[in-house]
C-alpha positions in Angstrom: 0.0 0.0 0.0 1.2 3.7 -0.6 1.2 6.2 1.9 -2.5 6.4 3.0 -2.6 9.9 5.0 -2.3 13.5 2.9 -1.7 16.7 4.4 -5.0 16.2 5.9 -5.9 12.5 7.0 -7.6 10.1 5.1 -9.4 11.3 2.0 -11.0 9.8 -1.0 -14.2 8.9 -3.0 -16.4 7.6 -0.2 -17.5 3.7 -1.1 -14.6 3.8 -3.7 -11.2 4.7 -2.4 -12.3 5.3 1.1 -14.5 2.2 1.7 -16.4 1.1 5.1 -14.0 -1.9 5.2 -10.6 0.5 4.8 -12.5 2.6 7.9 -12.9 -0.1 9.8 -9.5 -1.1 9.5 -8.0 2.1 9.5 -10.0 2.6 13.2 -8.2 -1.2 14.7 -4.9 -0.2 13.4 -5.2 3.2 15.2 -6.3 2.6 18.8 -3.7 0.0 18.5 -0.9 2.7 18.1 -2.7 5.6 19.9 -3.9 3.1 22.6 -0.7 1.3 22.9 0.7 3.0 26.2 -2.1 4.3 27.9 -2.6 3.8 31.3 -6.4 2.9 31.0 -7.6 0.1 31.8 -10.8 1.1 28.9 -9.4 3.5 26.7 -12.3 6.1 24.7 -12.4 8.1 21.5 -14.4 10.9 20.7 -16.0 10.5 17.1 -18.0 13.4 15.3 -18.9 13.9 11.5 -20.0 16.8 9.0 -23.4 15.9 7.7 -22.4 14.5 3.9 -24.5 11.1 3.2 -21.4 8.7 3.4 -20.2 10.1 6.9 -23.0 7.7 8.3 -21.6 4.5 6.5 -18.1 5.6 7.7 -19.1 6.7 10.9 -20.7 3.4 11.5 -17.6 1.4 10.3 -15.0 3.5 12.4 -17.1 3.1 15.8 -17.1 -1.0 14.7 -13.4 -0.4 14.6 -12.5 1.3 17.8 -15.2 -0.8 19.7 -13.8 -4.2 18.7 -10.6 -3.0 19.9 -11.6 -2.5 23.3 -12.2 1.5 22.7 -15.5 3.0 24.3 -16.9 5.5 21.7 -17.9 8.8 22.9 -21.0 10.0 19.6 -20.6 13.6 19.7 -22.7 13.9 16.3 -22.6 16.3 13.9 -19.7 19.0 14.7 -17.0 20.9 13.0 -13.8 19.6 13.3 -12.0 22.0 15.8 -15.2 21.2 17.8 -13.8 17.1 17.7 -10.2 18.3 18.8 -11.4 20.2 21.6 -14.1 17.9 23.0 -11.1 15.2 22.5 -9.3 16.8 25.4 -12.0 18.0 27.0 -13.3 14.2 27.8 -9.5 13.3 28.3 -10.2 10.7 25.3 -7.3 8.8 24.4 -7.8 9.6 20.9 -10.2 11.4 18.5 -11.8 10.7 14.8 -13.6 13.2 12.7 -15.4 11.8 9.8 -15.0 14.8 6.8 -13.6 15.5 3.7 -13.5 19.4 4.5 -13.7 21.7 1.5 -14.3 18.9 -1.0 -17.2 18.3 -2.7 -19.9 15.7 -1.2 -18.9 12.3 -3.1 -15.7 12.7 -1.3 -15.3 11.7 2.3 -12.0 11.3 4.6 -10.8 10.5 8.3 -9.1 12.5 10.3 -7.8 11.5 13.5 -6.7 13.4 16.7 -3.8 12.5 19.4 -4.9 12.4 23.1 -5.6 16.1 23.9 -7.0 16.7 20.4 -3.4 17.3 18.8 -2.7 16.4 15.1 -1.0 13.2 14.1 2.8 13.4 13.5 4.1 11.8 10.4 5.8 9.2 13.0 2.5 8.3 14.2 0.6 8.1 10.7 3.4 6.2 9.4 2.7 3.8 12.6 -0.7 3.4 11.7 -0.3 2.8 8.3 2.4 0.0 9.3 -0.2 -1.9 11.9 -2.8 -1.5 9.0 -0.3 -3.7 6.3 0.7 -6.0 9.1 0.4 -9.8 8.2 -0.4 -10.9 11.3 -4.6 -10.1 12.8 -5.0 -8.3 15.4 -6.2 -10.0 18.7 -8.9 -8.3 19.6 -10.8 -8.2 22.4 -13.8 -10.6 23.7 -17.0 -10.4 26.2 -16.7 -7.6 28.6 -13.6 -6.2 26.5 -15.5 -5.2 23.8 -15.8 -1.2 23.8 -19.3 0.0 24.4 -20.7 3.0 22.8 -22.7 6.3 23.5 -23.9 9.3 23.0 -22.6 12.3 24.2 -25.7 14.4 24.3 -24.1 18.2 25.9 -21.2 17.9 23.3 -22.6 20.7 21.3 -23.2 22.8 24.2 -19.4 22.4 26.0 -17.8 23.3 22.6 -20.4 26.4 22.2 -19.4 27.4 25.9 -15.5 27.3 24.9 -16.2 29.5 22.2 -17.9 31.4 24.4 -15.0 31.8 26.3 -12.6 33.3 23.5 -14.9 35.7 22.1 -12.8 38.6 22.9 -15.6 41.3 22.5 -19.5 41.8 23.2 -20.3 42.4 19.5 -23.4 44.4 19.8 -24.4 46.6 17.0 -22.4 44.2 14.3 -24.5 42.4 11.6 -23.1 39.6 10.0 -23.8 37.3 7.0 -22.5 33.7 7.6 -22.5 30.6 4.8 -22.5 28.1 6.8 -21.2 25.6 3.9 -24.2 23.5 4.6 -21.9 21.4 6.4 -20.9 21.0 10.5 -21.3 24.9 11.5 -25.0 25.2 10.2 -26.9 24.6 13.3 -23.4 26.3 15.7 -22.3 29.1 13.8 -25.1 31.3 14.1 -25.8 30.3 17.6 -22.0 31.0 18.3 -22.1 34.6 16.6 -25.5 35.5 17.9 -24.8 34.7 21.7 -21.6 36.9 21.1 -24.5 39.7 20.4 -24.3 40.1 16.9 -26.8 40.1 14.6 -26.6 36.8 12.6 -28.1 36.3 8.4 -27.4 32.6 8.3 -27.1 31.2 4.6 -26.4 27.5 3.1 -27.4 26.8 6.7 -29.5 23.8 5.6 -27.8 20.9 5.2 -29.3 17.8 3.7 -26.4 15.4 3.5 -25.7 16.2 -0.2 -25.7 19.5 -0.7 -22.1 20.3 1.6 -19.8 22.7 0.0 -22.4 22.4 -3.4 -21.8 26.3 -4.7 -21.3 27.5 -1.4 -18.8 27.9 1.5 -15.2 29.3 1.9 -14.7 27.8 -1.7 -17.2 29.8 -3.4 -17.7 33.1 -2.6 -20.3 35.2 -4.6 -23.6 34.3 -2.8 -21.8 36.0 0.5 -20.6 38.6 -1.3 -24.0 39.5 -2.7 -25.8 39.0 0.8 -23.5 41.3 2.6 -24.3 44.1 0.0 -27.9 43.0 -0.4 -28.6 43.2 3.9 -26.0 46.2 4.4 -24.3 43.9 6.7 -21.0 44.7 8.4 -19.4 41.2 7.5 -19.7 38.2 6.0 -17.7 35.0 7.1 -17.7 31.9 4.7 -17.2 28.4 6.7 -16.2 25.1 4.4 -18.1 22.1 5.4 -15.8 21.0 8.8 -15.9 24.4 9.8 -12.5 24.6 10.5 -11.7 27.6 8.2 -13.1 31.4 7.8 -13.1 33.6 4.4 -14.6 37.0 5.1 -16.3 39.5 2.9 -16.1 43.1 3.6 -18.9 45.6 3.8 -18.2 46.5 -0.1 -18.3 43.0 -0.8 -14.3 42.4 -1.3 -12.7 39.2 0.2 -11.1 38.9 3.0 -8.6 36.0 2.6 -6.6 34.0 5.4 -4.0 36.2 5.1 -5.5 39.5 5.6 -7.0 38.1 8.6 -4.2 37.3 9.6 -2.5 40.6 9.5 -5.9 42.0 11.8 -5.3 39.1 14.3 -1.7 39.6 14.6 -2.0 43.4 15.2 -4.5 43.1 17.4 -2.9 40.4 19.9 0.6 42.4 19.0 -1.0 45.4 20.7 -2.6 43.4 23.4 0.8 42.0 24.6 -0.6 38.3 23.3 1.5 37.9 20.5 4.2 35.8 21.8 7.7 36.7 20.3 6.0 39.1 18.3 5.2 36.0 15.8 3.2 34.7 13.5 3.3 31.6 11.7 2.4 31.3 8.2 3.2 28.8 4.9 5.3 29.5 2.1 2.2 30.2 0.1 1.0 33.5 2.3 1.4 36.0 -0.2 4.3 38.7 0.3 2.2 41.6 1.0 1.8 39.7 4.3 5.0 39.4 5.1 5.6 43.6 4.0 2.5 44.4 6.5 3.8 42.3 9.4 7.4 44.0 8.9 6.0 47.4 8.9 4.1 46.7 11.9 7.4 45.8 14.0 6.3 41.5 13.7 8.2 38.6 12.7 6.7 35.9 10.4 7.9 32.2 10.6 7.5 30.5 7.7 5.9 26.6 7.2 5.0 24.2 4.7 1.7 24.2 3.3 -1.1 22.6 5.5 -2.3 23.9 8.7 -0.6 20.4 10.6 2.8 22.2 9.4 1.9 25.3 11.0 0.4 23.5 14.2 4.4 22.1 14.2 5.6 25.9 14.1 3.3 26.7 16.4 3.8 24.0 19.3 8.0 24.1 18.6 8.3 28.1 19.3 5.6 28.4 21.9 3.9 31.0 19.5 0.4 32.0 19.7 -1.1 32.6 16.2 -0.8 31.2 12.7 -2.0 30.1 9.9 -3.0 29.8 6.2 -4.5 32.1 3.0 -7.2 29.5 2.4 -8.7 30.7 6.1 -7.2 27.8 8.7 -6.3 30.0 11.7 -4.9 28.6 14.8 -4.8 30.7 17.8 -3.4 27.8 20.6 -4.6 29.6 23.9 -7.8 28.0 22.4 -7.8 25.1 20.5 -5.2 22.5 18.8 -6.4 23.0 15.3 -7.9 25.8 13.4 -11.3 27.0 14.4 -13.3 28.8 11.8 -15.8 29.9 14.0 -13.6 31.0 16.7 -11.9 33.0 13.6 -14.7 34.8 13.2 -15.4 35.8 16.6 -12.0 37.0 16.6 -12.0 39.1 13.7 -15.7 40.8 14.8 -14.6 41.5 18.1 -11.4 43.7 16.4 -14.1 45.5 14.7 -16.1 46.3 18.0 -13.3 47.1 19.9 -11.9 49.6 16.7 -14.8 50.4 15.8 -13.6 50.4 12.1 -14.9 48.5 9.3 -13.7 45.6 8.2 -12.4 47.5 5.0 -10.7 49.7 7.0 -8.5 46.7 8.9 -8.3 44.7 6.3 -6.2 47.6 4.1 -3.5 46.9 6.9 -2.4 44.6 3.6 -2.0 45.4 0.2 -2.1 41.7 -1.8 0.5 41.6 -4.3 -0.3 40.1 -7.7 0.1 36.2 -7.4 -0.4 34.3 -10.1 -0.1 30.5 -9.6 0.3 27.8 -12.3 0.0 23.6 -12.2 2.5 22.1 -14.3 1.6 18.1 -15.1 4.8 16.9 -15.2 6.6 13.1 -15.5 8.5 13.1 -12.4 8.1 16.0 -10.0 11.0 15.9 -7.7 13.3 15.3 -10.8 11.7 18.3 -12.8 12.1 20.3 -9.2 15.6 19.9 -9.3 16.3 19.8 -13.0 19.1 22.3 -13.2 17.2 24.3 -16.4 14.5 24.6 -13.8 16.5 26.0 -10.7 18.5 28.2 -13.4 15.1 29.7 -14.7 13.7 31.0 -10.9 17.1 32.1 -10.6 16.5 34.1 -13.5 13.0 35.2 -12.7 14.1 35.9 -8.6 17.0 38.4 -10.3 14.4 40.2 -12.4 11.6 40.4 -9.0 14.8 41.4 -6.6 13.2 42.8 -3.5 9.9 43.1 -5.2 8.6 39.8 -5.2 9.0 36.3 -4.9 8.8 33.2 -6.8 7.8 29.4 -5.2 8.0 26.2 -7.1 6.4 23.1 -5.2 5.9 19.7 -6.1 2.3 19.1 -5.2 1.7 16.7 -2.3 -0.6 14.2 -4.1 -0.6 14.5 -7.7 2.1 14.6 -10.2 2.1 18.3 -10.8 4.9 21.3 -10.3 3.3 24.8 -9.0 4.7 27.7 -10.1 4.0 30.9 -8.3 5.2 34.0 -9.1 4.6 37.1 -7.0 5.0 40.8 -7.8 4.2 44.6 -7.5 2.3 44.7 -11.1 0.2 41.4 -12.3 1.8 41.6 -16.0 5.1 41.2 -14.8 3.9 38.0 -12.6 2.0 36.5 -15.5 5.0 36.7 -17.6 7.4 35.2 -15.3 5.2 32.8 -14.6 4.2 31.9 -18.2 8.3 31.1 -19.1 8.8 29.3 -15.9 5.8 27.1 -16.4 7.1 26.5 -20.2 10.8 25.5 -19.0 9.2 23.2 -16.1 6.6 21.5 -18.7 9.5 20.8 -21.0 12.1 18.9 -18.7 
């Protein structure tokens, strides 16, 4: 078998690549390594789902899993992601399982699982799991009283609403906000979250039906927000993806707000309130410069990661920092939680408004985007054509001609074989041109 976990757990066509019996599998081969040296004599794990069809299938199949390995299962239902991760340490489970294939459309599906005390997976650990799940020999597994008993856990909604109670930085009175909810795991919290905060909420794609997750909606498609926040004169509008763990925003004028511009707010914000540890923030290589020329000018360091938020949750936990994240809208802020939190995003970027009193236009020009234009090379071989000489000559070239002035990033992409070629600078031509020879010399190695 090749490497089973992405940047992001398990993910694949549900009932194709990602099958009931692979989940059920998957969920033995876990709790054996996660399991392996605790000190309970009946180990849990928390398990919670977005509302796509398939999620019941695999839920089903991962609770068989954990169960006939001697794992009680702790049902927490329908929840975003972050809300898994928290309730994971909040229950002291030995391990946690979130059944979601996040911003991808519904036939998709994936498994994401959570250390004790809700903590991403280290490729160590995957690799673990992965080598338990090809091992020849079965697993013993347990019989009569040792089999792990399941149930409901029927307040989970409310604990993880009352934590986000507790980081909403801000009484947001006065503050109407649009949310598209993805119809995925924030529609029936997000609303509830924002609204006990004192805003006034306009929920949208807030009706999930099991198939309709991320369908034309959601941090991965914009315009509906955009036109609601216009249409209701609303203040903001933040766009969930179906596990809830990211946040997009919308202006007043209807502009987006990307991860990075909220990131720049955040940073600012906790910089002035003496919360920004080592003056730090963590970002990924694909942050956009303008990001990294805002933070400067604004006396803070950025630390740079590779792309996916489990990269900047590293960052994070090795320098003791207390923000980071990504463009696409996966914040982390670890006073609060151990993965990024849309909704807790949210709260945090209203309550800067409230306690500004500016508009999000207003904090958002903190930073001016650069012109990025990004290009996805299929290629034979990616690592060769990476380090093809022609290639690393060529962004040589192109890196003298930006000099201070931009930036340019090749990356072999994590799961396909593709090269990305991304060229920043101060005026779009200039990027597209670079961009358009660089992506000719890769394509031809």
């Amino acid at each position: 078998m090749g490497r089973l976990f992405g940047t992001d757990g398990v993910r694949g066509l549900a009932n194709s690549d990602l099958t009931a019996d692979l989940a059920l599998r998957l969920a033995v081969a876990a709790a054996s390594v996660l399991t392996a040296d605790t000190s309970d004599a009946r180990p849990t794990a928390v398990i919670g789902r977005d509302p796509r069809a398939s999620g019941e299938m695999l839920q089903a199949a991962v609770t068989a899993g954990l169960s006939s390995a001697g794992v009680d299962v702790l049902d927490v239902g329908i929840l975003p992601t972050p809300a898994v991760a928290y309730l994971t340490a909040k229950l002291d489970a030995s391990l946690g399982v979130m059944i979601s294939a996040s911003h991808n459309p519904m036939p998709d599906n994936g498994i994401k699982i959570f250390a004790a005390g809700g903590h991403k997976l280290d490729d160590s650990v995957e690799v673990a799991i992965e080598d338990a799940l090809d091992g020849t020999a079965p697993p013993v597994l347990p019989t009569g009283a040792g089999i792990g008993r399941v149930r409901t856990v029927d307040d989970a909604a409310q604990l993880y609403l009352a934590h986000l109670a507790t980081a909403a930085s801000e009484p947001l009175a006065g503050l109407t906000v649009v949310v598209d909810c993805a119809n995925g795991a924030a529609s029936a919290l997000a609303p509830v979250a924002y609204a006990a905060a004192g805003a006034r909420v306009i929920a949208i794609s807030a009706d999930p039906d099991g198939l309709n997750i991320n369908d034309g909606c959601g941090s991965t498609h914009l315009e509906n927000l955009q036109k609601a926040v216009v249409d209701h004169g609303a203040d903001l509008g933040l766009a969930h993806d179906g596990d809830a763990d990211r946040c997009l925003a919308v202006d007043e004028t209807g502009a987006v707000v990307d991860g990075d511009a909220i990131m720049a707010v955040l940073a600012i914000a906790m910089n002035e309130a003496g919360e920004l540890v080592e003056n730090t923030l963590v970002a990924t290589v694909m942050s956009n410069l303008g990001l990294h020329i805002a933070m400067r000018e604004a006396g803070i360091n950025i630390v740079t990661a590779a792309v996916g938020d489990r990269y900047v949750l590293e960052e994070l936990r090795a320098g003791g920092y207390s923000l980071g994240g990504e463009q696409s809208g996966h914040v982390v802020l670890p006073a609060f939680g151990t993965t990024g939190d849309g909704i807790l995003t949210g709260l945090r970027l209203l309550g800067r408004m409230a306690r500004t009193r500016k508009s999000a236009s207003a904090l958002a020009a903190t930073m001016t985007t650069l012109p990025q234009v990004l290009i996805n090379v299929k290629v034979g071989d990616k690592a060769t054509v990476a380090a093809s000489p022609s290639v690393l000559a060529a962004v040589a070239d192109a890196e003298s001609v930006l000099g201070d002035g931009g930036r340019v990033l090749l990356r072999p992409s994590g799961t396909e074989q593709l090269v990305r070629v991304m060229v920043e600078a101060t005026e779009l031509p200039l990027a597209q041109k670079l961009a358009d020879e660089l992506a000719e010399i890769v394509g031809s190695v």
